[in-house]
N, C-alpha and C positions, 0 to 999 in steps of 0.2 A: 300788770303781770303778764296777760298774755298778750298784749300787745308786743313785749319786748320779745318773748317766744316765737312770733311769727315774724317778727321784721329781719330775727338773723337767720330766718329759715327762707325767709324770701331772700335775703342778701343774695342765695348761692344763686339764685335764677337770674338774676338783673336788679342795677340800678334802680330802678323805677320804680321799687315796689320796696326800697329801703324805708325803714324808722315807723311804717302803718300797715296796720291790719290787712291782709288780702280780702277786698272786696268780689260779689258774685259775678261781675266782669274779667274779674282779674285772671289771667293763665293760672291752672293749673300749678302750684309752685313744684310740687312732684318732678313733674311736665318737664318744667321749665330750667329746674336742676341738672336731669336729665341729658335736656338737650345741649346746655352749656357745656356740659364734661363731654359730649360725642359729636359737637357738630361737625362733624366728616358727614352725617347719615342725612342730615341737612341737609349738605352742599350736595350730597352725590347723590340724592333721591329722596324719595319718603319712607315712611312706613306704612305698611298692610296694618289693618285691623288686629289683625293674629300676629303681632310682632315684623312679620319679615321687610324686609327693602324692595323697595323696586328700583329700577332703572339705575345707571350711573354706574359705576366702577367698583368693585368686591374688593376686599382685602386681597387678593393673589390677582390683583389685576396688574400693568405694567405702572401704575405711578404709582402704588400701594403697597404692591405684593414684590416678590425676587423677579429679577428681570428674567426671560423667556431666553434658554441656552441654544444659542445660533448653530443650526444643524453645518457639518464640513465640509464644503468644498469639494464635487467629487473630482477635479483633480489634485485637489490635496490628499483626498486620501487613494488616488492610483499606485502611485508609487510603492505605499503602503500592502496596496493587496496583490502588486507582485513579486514584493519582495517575501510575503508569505507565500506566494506558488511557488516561488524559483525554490525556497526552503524545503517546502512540502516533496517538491520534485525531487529535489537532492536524497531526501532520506528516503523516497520509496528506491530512487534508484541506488541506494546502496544496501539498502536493508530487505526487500520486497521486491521488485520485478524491474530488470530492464532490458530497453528492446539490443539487437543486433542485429547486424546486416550479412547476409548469405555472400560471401565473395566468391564462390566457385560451383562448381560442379558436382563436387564428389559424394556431396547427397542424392543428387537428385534419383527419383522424381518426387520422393519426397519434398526436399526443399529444392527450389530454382534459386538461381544466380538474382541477385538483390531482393529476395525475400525480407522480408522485417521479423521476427521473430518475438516474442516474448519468454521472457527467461525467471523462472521462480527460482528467487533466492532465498526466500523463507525460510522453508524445511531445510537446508542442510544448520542451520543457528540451533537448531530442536535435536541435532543429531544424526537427523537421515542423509545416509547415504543412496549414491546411484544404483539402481536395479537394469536389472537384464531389460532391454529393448527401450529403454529410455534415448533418447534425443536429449546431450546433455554439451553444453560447453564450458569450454576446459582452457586456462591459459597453458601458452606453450610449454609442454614438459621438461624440453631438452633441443632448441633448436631444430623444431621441426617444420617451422617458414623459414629455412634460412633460404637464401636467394628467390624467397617471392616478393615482388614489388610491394612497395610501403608505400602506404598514401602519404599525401600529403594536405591535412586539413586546414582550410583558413580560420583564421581568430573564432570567427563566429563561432564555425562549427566546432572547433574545439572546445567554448565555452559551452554550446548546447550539450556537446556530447559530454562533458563535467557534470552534469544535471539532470540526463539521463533522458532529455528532450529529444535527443537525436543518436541513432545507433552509434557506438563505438568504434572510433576508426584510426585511432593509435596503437590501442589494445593488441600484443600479439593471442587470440584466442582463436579458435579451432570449434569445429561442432560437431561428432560425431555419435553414432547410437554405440550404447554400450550392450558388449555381446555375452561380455565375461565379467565376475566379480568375486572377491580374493576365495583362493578354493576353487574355483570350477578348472576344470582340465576342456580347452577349446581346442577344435584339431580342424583341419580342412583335408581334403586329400583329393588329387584331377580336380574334377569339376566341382564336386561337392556330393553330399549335402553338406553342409555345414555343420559338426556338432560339438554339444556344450555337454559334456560329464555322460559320452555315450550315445543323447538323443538327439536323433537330428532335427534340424529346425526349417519347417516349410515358412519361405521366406515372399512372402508377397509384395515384398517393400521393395527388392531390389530391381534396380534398372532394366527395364527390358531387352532381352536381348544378352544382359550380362550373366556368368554364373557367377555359383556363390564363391567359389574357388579360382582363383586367378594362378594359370598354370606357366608358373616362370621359377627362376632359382632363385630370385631375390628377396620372397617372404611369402608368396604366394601359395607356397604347400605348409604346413606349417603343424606343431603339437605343442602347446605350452601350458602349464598350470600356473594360475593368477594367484599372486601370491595375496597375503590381507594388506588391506588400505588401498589396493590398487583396484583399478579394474582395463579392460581390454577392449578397443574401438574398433568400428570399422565404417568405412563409408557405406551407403547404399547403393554409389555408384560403383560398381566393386574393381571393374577395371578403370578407375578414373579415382582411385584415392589412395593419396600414401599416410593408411593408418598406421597401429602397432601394428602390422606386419610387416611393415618396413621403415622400421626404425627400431628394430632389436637390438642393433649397432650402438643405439644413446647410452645411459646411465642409466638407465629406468629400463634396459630390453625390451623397450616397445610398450611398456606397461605404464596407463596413465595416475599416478598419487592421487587417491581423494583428495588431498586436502589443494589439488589444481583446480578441480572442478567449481565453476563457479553457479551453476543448478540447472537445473533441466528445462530444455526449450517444451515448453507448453501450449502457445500457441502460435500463429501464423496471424500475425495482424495486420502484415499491408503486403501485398495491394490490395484492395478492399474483395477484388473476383476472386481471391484465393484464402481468406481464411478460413481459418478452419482449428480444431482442437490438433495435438500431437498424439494419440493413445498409445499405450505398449500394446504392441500385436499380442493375438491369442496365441500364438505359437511360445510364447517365452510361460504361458498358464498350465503348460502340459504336466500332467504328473509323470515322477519321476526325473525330473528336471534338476533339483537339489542333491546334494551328497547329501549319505548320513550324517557328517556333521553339520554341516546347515542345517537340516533340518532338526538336528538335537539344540541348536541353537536358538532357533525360531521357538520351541518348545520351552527352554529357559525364560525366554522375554515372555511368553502370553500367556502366564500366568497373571504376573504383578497385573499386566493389561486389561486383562479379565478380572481380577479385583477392584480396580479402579473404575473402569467400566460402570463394574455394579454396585459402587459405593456412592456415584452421583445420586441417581437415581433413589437409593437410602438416605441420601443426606436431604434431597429437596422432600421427598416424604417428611420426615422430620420435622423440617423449618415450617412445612405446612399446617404440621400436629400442633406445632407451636405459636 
């Protein structure tokens, strides 16, 4: 009876040990069981004391386990990662900041002839409009390059300049500071001062040498009230630019539409010896600079702004409580 017990118990280990009793020589039939249903552990090493394997090839090894995923090609994947720049490029320069190139004079000394400029286009998507003494470009309102030379760009550059890799050189645009914005009454008279709703403006920007008033019949003496949506330029080169003071003649009476402006030159990024930020001079901070309705305006807005303000600050309180 236990003969036949151990013969089909030894069956599962080997041959060898079929039809008779396991003798005190004999494997282990446990053992031996064991080993027949895993010989992988066999072939590819032993066993430790404590269960584990040594040597020879794991389950996640290359003839056991999933094979090893073969890293790319890095010129397979170039292509790839510039066709994400070119991309990336494309939407800062339509949505966020692109540069342009200074074609003239009629800034200066502010900006020089082939300056690089950068130009935040951000904030006007949010609503903001140009402010007094902003450095802002604007496409052409009403034929105001007519008879200046057009470039003429090769492929290349016209593709960089799509992408915003290279200044714009189709573009009919313009770059002037804005002096006036809708509501202010801007006037000049002889030499100057210059003033905006009354006060005069000490002007450190302009060209030396130049005043701020350009004494001629063709736009250089002047008194006009900016109507809304517009606002009013002028170069810094004061005798070397035909801003809205001469071009009162257009559709627009010299006055440039917000909605031309394409955002404000910001900074100065090439040539490398001249950058530098654009700031609004202190002159445009002077009090009494605003009408009363501007300023009943500005009073309207900074309310909600001031609630807002102080409701962040209450909400992260809050979430922290929480």
């Amino acid at each position: 009876m236990g003969d036949v017990a151990v013969g089909a118990r030894s069956g599962q280990g080997g041959e060898e040990h079929r039809g008779r009793p396991a003798g005190p020589g004999d494997p282990d039939p446990d053992h031996a069981a064991f080993s027949g249903n895993d010989g992988r552990a066999v072939e590819d090493g032993g066993v430790n004391e404590d269960g584990t394997r040594t040597g020879g090839q794991g389950p996640d090894g290359p003839e056991h386990g999933r094979p090893k995923k073969q890293q790319r090609s890095f010129w397979k994947e170039l292509p790839i990662l510039i066709g994400i720049a070119l991309v990336l490029a494309l939407l800062i320069k339509t949505f966020l900041v692109q540069a342009f190139s200074i074609p003239s004079d009629s800034m200066q000394n502010t900006l020089q002839r082939g300056d690089r400029v950068l130009v935040d286009k951000l904030t006007p998507w949010f609503g903001s409009e140009p402010e007094r003494g902003e450095v802002v470009v604007f496409h052409d309102p009403d034929n105001w390059l007519a008879g200046e030379p057009t470039p003429d760009p090769n492929p290349l550059q016209k593709a960089l300049s799509f992408i915003g890799l290279m200044p714009s050189a189709e573009e009919k645009d313009l770059i002037k500071r804005v002096i006036g914005v809708g509501g202010d009454t801007v006037e000049c008279k002889g030499t100057g001062p210059l003033k905006v709703n009354g006060k005069a403006l000490n002007e450190p920007y302009v060209y030396p040498g130049n005043t701020p008033c350009s004494q001629d019949d063709q736009g250089g003496q002047f008194k006009v009230k900016v109507p809304e949506g517009h606002i009013w330029v002028m170069g810094d080169h004061r005798q070397n630019s035909r801003d809205s003071r001469y071009n009162t003649a257009d559709n627009n009476q010299g006055f440039v539409p917000v909605d031309k402006v394409v955002g404000r030159a910001v900074v100065i990024a090439w040539p490398i010896n001249r950058w530098t930020n654009l700031p609004v001079p202190d002159t445009f901070d002077q009090p009494g600079l605003n009408t009363p309705a501007q300023d009943a305006a500005a009073l309207t807005v900074a309310p909600p702004a001031l609630a807002l303000a102080g409701a962040v600050p209450f909400a992260l309180w809050r979430r922290r409580r929480a």
